[in-house]
C-alpha positions as CSV (number, residue, x, y, z in Angstrom):
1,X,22.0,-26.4,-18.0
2,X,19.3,-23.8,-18.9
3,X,19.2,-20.8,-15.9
4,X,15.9,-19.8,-14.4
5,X,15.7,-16.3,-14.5
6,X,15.3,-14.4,-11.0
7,X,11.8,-13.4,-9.9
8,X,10.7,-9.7,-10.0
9,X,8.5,-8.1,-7.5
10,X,5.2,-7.7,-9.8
11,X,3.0,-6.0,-6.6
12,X,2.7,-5.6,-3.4
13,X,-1.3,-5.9,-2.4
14,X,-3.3,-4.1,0.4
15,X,-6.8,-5.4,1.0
16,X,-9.1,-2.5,1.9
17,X,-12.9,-1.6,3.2
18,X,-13.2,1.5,0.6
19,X,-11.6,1.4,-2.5
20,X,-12.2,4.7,-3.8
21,X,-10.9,6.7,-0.8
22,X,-8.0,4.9,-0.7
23,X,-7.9,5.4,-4.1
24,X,-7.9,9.2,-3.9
25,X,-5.6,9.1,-0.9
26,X,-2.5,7.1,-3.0
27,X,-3.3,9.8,-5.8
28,X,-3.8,12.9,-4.2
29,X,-2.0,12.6,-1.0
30,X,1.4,10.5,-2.8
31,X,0.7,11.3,-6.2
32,X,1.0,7.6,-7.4
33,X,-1.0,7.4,-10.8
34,X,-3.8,4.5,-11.3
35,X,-1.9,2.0,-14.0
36,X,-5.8,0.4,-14.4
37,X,-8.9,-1.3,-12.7
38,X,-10.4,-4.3,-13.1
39,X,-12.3,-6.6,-11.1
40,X,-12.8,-10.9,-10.9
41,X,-14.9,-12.7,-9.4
42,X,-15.1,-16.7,-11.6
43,X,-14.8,-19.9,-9.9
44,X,-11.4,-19.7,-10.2
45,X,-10.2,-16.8,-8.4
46,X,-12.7,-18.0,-5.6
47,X,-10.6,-21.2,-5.6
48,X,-7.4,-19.2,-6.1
49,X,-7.8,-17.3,-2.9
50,X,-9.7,-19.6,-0.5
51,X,-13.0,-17.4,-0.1
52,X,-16.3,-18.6,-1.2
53,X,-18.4,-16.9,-3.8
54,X,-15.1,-14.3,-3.5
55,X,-15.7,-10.9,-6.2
56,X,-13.2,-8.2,-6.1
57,X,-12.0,-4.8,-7.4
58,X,-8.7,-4.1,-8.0
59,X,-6.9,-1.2,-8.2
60,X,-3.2,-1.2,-9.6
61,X,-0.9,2.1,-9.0
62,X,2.8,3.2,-10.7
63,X,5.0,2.8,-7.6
64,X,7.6,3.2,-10.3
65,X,9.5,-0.1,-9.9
66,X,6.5,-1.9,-9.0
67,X,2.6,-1.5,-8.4
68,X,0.7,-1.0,-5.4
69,X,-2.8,-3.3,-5.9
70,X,-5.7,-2.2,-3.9
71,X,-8.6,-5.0,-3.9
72,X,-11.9,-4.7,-2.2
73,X,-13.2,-8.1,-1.6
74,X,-16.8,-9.1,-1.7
75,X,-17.2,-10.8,0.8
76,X,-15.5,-9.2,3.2
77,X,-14.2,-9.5,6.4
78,X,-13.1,-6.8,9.1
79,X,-10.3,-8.2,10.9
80,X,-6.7,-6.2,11.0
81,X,-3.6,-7.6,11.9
82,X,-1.6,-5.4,14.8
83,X,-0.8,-2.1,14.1
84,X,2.6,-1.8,16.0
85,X,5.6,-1.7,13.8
86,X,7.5,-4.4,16.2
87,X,4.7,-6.4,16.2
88,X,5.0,-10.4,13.6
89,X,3.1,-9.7,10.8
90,X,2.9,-6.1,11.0
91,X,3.2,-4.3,6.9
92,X,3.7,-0.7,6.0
93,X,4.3,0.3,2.5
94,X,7.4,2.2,1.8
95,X,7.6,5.3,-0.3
96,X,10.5,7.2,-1.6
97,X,10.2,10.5,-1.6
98,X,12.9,13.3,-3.2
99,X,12.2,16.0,-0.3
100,X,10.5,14.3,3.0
101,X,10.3,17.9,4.9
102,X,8.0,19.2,1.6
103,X,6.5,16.2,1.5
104,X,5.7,16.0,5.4
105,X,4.5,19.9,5.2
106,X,2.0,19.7,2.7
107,X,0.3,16.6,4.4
108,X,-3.2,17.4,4.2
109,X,-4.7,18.2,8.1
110,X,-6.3,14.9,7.5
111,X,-3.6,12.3,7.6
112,X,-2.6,11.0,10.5
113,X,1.3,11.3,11.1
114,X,3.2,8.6,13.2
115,X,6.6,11.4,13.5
116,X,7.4,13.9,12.1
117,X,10.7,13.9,9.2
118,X,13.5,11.5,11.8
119,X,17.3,11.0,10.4
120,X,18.4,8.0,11.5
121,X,21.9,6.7,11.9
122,X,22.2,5.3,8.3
123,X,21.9,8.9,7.2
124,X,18.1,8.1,5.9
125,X,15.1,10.7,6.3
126,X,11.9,8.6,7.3
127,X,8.3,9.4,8.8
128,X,5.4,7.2,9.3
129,X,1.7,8.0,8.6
130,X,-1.4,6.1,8.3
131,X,-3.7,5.8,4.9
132,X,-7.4,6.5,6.0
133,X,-7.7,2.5,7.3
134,X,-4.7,2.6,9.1
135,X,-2.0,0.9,7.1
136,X,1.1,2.4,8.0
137,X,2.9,4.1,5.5
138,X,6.8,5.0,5.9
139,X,8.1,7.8,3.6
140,X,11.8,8.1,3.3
141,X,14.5,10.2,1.7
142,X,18.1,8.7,1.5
């Protein structure tokens, strides 16, 4: 009997209005490094994802056990999901940092932070902040 290996978390994948600025906000503000770009936009990967005529850019980051895929769809469409952590279908990304408190202080002015640095009862450092379209972003410290 042959084993099929286990799968392995390849990406997780945010759709987003501007690429660029949330490109420069993963870089600059988490220091996550662009792995490459590359865009699609063939019959196929219209097909693949159910959108007509569907283009898009991609984006890939080095989470370090994984990548963090940007795409910006042509078309697009505007519609968000709730932005309430105990809300179905709600997503944040989660992002390990070594020191949250440094991390937390040298936040540019211009992200918006959810709390400030919390321990909670597993002994885990975490604080919530929003990228520039308002996907909620946890960093945490164990």
């Amino acid at each position: 009997m042959t084993s099929t290996p286990s799968p392995t978390l390849h990406h997780i994948g945010i759709t987003v209005d501007t690429l660029e600025l949330m490109v420069k906000f993963y870089t600059e503000v988490l220091n996550l490094d662009v792995l490459t770009r590359f865009s699609v936009g063939d019959e196929a990967f219209a097909t693949a994802v159910d959108i007509p005529d569907a283009h898009a850019e991609f984006v890939h980051l080095d989470t370090g056990n994984g990548r963090l895929e940007l795409v910006s769809y042509t078309p697009s469409d505007t519609h968000q999901t709730a932005d309430e952590l105990n809300v179905s279908g709600t997503t944040h990304i989660g992002v390990a940092v070594e020191d949250i408190d440094e991390v937390y202080t040298s936040l540019p002015d211009t992200v918006e932070t959810v709390s400030s640095p919390q321990t909670t009862d597993t002994g885990t450092r975490v604080c919530f902040l929003r990228d520039p379209e308002s996907n909620l972003v946890e960093l945490l410290s164990v």
